[in-house]
C-alpha positions in Angstrom: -50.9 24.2 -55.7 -50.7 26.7 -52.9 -47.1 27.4 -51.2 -47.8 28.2 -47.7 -45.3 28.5 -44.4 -46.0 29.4 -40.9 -43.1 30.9 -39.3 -42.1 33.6 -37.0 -41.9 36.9 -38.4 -38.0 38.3 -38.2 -36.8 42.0 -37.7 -35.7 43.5 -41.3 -32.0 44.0 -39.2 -31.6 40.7 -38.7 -30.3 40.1 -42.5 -28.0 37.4 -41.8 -28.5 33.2 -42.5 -26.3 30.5 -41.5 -24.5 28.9 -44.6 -24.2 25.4 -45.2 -21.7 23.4 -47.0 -23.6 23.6 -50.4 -24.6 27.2 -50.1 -20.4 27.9 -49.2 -19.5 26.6 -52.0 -22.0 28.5 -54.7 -20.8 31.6 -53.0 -17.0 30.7 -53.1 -18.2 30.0 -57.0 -19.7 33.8 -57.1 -17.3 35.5 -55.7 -14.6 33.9 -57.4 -16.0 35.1 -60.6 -17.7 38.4 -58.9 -16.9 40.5 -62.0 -17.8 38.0 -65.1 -21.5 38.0 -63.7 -21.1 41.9 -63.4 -19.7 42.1 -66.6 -22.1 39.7 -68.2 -24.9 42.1 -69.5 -22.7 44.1 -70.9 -20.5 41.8 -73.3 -20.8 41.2 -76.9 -21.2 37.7 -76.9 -24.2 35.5 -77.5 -24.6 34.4 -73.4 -24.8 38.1 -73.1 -27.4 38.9 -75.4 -29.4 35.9 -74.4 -28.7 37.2 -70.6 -30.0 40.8 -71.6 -33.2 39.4 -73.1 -33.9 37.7 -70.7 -33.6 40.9 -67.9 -35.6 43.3 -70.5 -38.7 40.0 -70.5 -38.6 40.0 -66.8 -38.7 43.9 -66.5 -41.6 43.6 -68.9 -43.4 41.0 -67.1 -42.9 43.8 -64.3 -44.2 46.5 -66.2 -47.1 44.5 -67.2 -48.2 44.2 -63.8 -48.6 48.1 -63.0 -47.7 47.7 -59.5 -48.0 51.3 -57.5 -45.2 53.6 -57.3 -43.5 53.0 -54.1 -44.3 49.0 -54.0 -41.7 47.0 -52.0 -40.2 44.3 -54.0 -37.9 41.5 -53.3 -35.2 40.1 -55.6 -33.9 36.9 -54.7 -29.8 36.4 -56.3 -29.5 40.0 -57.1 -26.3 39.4 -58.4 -24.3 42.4 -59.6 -28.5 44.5 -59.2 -28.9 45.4 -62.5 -32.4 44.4 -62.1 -32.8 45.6 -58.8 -31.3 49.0 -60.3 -33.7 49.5 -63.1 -37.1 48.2 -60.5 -35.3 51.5 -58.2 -35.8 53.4 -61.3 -39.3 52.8 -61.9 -40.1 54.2 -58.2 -40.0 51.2 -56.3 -38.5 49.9 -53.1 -36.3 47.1 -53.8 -34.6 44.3 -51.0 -31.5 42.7 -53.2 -30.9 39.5 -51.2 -27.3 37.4 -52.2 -25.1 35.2 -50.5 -22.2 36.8 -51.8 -20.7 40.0 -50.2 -19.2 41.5 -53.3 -22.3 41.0 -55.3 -23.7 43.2 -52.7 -21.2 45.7 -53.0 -21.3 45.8 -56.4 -25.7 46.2 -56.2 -25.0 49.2 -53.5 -22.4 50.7 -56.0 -24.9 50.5 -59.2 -28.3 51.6 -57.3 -25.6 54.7 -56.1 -24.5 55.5 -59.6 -28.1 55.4 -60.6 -29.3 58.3 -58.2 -31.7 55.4 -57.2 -28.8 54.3 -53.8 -32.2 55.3 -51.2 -34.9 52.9 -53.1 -32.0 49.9 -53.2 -31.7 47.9 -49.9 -28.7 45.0 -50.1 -29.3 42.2 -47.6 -26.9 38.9 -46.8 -28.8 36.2 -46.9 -30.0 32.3 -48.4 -33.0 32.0 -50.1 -34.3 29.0 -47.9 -33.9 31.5 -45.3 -35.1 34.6 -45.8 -35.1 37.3 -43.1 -38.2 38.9 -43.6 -41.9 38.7 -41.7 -44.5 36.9 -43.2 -46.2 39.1 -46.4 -44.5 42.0 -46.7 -43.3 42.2 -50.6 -45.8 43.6 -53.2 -43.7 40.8 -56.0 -40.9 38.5 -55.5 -38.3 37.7 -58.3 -35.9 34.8 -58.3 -34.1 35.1 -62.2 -31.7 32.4 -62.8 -31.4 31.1 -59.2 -33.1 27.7 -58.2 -30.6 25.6 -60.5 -27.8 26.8 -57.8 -29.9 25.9 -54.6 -29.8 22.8 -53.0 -33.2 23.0 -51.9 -35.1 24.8 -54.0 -38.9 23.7 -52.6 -37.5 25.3 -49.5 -36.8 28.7 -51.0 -40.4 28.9 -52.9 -41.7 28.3 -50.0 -40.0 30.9 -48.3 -41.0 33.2 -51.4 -44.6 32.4 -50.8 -44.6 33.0 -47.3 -42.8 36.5 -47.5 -45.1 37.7 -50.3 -48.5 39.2 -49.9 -51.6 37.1 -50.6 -52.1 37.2 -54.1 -48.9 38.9 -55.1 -47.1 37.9 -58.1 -43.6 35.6 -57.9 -41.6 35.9 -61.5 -39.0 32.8 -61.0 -36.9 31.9 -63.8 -35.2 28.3 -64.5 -32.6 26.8 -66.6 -34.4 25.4 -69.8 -32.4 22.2 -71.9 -33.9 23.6 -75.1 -32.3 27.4 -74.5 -31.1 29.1 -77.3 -28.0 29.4 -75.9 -26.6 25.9 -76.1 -27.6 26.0 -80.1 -25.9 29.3 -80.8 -23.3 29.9 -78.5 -19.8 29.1 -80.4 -18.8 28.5 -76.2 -21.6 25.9 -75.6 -19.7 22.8 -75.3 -17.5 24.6 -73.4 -19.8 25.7 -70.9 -21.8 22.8 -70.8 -18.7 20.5 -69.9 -17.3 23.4 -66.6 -21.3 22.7 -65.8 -20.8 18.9 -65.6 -17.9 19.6 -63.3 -19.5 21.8 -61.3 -22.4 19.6 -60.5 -20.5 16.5 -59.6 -18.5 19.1 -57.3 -22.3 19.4 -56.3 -22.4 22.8 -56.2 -24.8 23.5 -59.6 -28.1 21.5 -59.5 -29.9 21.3 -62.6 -33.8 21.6 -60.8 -37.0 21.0 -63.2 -40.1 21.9 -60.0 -41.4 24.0 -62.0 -43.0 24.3 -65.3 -43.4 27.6 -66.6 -44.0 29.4 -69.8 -40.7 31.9 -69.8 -38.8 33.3 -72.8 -36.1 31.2 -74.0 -32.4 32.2 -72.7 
């Protein structure tokens, strides 16, 4: 199936999206726990290790590719930008989109520490509503986003439409079987502040896509 979107092309400036109800309260969630998600490659624990595996497929999935030095890539949920820190690294020009300010902060600070602060561009904004002219990005990466959107079609399509023809999208999803709920001691902990969370409404479990990823 081919995503397509006809829209008119925004200024890079302009990096700045109204915020509904749903997408206020995913980045109240974010920023409430700013430094766990920052802190989160970097544990001990088995939802770190899982988390780190998952970033070092995804970088390899990248690698695989070959794309040019210099190729302008767009990662969707940036998070804390240790992914977009490490794609700075290999040469390229990376646009770290999040809907949380500190997140941001906290990508700007990492690309800085890096050396890589000039290849790293931080940009507010929702996935459904991305401020970017129609194909520009050589790859667009979503990891670990579309169970937190409300409207996750919209947002793929908005990926398709700001990608090049024929670029690649890598796009990550929660998957039921993960390794994680088998060996995380913290499992059915996790799993019942995620039943909370969604009848607050503000995780959505989403299965639109069906992809062949590495376990998390």
């Amino acid at each position: 199936m081919t995503l397509s979107r006809s829209t008119t092309s925004v200024g890079l400036e302009a990096c700045r999206a109204p915020e509904p109800a749903h997408q206020s309260l995913v980045a109240e969630y974010f920023l409430a726990n700013a430094r766990y998600w920052k802190s989160i490659y970097e544990e001990g624990d088995v939802q770190s290790l899982i988390y780190r595996l998952r970033r070092e497929a995804v970088l390899e999935l990248v690698d695989r590719l070959a794309l040019p030095t210099g190729s302008r890539i767009l990662e969707i949920g940036c998070g804390a930008g240790s992914t977009a820190v490490e794609l700075a690294r290999r040469g390229h020009w990376v646009e770290a989109v999040d809907v949380v300010p500190s997140m941001l902060e906290m990508t700007r600070l990492s690309a800085t520490d890096a050396g890589v602060g000039r290849r790293v561009r931080t940009c507010l904004a929702a996935a459904e509503h991305l401020p970017y002219p129609n194909r520009v990005f050589d790859l667009v990466l979503a990891i670990g986003l579309l169970p937190w959107l409300r409207l996750p079609g919209e947002a793929l399509l908005e990926m398709a439409r700001v990608l090049q023809p024929n670029a690649p999208l890598i796009v990550t999803a929660d998957n039921r079987w993960r390794l994680q709920r088998f060996l995380d001691p913290l499992g059915f902990v996790r799993r019942l502040v995620g039943r909370v969370l969604r009848h607050a409404g503000v995780l959505r479990q989403a299965a639109l896509v069906r992809m062949d990823s590495p376990p998390e």
